[in-house]
N, C-alpha and C positions, 0 to 999 in steps of 0.2 A: 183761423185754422180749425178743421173739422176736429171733433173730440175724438180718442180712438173707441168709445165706447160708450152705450147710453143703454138702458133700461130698456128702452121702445121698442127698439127692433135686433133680432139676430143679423150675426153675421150673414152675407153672400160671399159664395164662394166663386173664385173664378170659372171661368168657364174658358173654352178653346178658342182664341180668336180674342180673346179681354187683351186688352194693350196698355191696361194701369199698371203704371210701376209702383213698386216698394219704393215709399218717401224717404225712406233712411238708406240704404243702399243700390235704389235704382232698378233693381234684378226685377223682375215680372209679382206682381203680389198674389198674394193668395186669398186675401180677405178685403172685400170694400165693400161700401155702402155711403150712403146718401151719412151717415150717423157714424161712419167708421173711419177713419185715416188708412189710403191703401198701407201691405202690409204685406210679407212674403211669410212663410215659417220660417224663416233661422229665427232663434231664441234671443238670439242678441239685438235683433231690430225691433220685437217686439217688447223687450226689455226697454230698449232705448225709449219708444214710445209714451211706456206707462211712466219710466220717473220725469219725461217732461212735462207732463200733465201735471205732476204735484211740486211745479217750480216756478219761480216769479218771472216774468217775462221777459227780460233781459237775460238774467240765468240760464231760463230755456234754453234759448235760441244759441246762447254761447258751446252748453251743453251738445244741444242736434250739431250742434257745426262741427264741433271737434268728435263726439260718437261716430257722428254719418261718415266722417272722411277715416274714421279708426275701420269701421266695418267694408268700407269698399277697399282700403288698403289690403285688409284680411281676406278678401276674397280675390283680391289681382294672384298675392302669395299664393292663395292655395290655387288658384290656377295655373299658374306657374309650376306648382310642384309635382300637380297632376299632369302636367305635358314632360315635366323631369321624368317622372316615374315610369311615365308611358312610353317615353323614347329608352329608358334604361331594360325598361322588360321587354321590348321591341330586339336590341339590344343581346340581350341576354337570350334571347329563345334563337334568335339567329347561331349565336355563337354552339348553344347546347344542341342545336341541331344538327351544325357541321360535326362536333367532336361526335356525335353518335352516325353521322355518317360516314365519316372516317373509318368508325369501326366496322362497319357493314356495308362498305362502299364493294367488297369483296361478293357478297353475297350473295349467288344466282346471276353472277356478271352485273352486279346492279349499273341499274339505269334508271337516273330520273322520268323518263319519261316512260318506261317499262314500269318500276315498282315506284310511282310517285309517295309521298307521307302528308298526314294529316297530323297535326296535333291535337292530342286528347287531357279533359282533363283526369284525374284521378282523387277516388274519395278514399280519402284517411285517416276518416273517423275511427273509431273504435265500438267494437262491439259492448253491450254490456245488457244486463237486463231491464227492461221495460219498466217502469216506475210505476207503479199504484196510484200515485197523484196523475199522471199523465193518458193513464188508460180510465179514469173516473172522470177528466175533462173530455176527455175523446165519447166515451159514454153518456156524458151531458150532450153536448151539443149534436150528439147522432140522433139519439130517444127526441129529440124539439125538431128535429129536425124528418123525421119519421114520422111523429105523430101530426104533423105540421099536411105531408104530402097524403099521407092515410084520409085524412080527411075529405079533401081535395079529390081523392082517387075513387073514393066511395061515393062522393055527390057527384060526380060524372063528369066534372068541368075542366078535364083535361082528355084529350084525344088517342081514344082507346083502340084505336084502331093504326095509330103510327106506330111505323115496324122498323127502328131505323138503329137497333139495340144488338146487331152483331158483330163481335169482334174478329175478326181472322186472326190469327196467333201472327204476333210481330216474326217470329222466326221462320214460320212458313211462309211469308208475304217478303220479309228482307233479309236474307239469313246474315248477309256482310254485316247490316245494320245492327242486327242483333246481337252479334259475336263483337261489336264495339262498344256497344250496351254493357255485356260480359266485362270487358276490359275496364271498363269508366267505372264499375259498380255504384253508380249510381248520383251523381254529384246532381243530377237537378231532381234529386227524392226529398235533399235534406231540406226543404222548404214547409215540404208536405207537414210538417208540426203537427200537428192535433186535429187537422182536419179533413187531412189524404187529398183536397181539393175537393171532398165530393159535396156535390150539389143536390139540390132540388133533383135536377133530371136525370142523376147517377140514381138515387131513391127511387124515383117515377119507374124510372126502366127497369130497374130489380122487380119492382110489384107488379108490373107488367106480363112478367115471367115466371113470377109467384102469386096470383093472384087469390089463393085459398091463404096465405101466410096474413097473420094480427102482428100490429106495430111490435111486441115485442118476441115475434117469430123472424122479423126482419132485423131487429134488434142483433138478435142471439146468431142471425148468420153472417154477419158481420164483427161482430165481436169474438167469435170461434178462431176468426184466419190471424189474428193480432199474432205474432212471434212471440216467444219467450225470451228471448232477445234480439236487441236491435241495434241501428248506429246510435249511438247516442244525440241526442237534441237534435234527430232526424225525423222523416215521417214513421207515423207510429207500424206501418205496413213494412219497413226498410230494413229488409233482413241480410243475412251475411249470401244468403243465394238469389238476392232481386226481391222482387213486391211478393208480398204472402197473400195479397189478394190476388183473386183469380181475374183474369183479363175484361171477362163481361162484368164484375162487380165493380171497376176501376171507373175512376172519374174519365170526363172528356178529354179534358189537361192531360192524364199521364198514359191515356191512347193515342194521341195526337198528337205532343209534343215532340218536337224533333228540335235537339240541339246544333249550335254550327258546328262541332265536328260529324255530327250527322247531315247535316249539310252539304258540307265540303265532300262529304266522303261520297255522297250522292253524283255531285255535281265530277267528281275525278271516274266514279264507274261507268257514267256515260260520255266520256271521254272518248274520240276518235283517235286511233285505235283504241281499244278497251283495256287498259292497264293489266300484267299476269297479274297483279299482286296489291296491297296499299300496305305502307308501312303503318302505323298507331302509334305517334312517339305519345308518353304522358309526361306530361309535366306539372306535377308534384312537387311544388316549391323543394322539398329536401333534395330534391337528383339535381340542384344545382350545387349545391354543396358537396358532392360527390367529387373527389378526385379521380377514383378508379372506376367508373361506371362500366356495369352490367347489362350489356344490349338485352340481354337475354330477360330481366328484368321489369326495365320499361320501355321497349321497344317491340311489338306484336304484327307478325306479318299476316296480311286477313291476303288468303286466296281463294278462288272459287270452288278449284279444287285441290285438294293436297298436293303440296310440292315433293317431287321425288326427287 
């Protein structure tokens, strides 16, 4: 049996299309080599691994037999648990959507197919101030990451002449979209951690635009728009009124991304005939717990034009 480990060579890591299994549970591995024993990341296979290697050979094998069949057991459970949980929230959003249609089934004569709904989610974090530790990481990694493409930008070797850096305002290109952006205040921000998404080309295309500006002129205009406060353990940009950077400073990611309620909502305004209205149910774990629910709350009617 292969050692899980030697001196000579690094791990390989899978690639797309690798069809080795994890020897201890089966599932697709993550690491092999000519020198490695396949191998997935759960902690516990790879756990398994290392103490048979320091056991007498009969032991081993006793050990891998009963480990291997402990780990694929635990993994049937949690899959199981995960199709539980998925048919009860399945389940549950169904039910929460009838009892709030009920209550607004009255409403502008509601009609499904006149005022259809999407579900949204809602962020519930909490405001608080920006931490010192988190804007000095965020400050790290921006200045390496500045003086990195400054270089780059000054010895000519990227394409100065691509013009492909304009943003149209989200709200003048989708206004529905945008006004459901409003409502979600922002549930695919809180990701953004310490690094807002921005890239290489987010960098590139600021200097493009600034081209008299020194790495720490690009610095300082980026670190100006930071909020004095934010969501908490959200992107550092994720204020109580949306991103405090400005559209054309914003990564590709948070110009481009469109979530499935933005999706759906898309996919129902070009609907034949064209919907008066779309409801915006959120669903924010707590409004299940609501007995006396508040349409008025979490329930947002997006129309094109004001409803009289």
């Amino acid at each position: 049996m292969a050692n899980i480990r030697t001196r000579s060579r690094p791990n390989k890591i899978a690639r797309p299309g690798d069809s080795r299994k994890c020897m201890v549970c089966g599932e697709p591995a993550h690491f092999f080599s000519p020198d490695y024993a396949p191998v997935c990341l759960r902690a516990e296979c790879k756990h398994v691994l290392v103490r048979k290697q320091h056991m007498h050979n009969y032991a081993s094998e006793q050990y891998f037999a009963l480990q291997s069949r402990q780990v694929k057991w635990n993994i049937r459970q949690s899959t199981l648990k995960k199709k539980m949980l998925a048919k009860q929230r399945k389940k549950q959003d169904k039910a929460y959507v009838a009892r709030l249609m009920t209550k607004i089934k009255d409403v502008h004569g509601y009609d499904p197919t006149i005022y259809p709904y999407a579900m949204i989610p809602k962020n519930t974090r909490e405001l608080g101030k920006l931490p010192e530790h988190r804007k000095n990481y965020f400050r790290e990694f921006l200045s390496t990451l500045i003086k990195e493409m400054f270089s780059e930008f000054k010895d000519n070797t990227v394409n100065a002449t691509e013009n492909v850096f304009q943003y149209k305002a989200m709200e003048d290109m989708y206004p529905m979209e945008s006004r459901a952006c409003a409502v979600c205040k922002g549930v695919c921000c809180t990701t953004g951690g310490e690094n807002a998404y921005i890239k290489k080309e987010t960098i590139l295309r600021y200097m493009h635009r600034h081209p008299d500006q020194k790495p720490k002129q690009v610095l300082a205009a980026y670190m100006d728009h930071l909020g004095k406060k934010t969501f908490i353990d959200s992107c550092v940009y994720h204020t109580d009124i949306g991103c405090s950077l400005p559209r054309n400073m914003r990564a590709d990611t948070c110009n481009e991304f469109l979530c499935d309620t933005l999706i759906e909502l898309d996919r129902l305004l070009n609907k034949t005939p064209v919907p008066k209205g779309v409801y915006l149910i959120e669903y924010a774990k707590e409004n299940w717990r609501k007995d006396n629910l508040d349409e008025d709350d979490i329930v947002t009617l997006l129309t094109p034009e004001p409803v009289i």
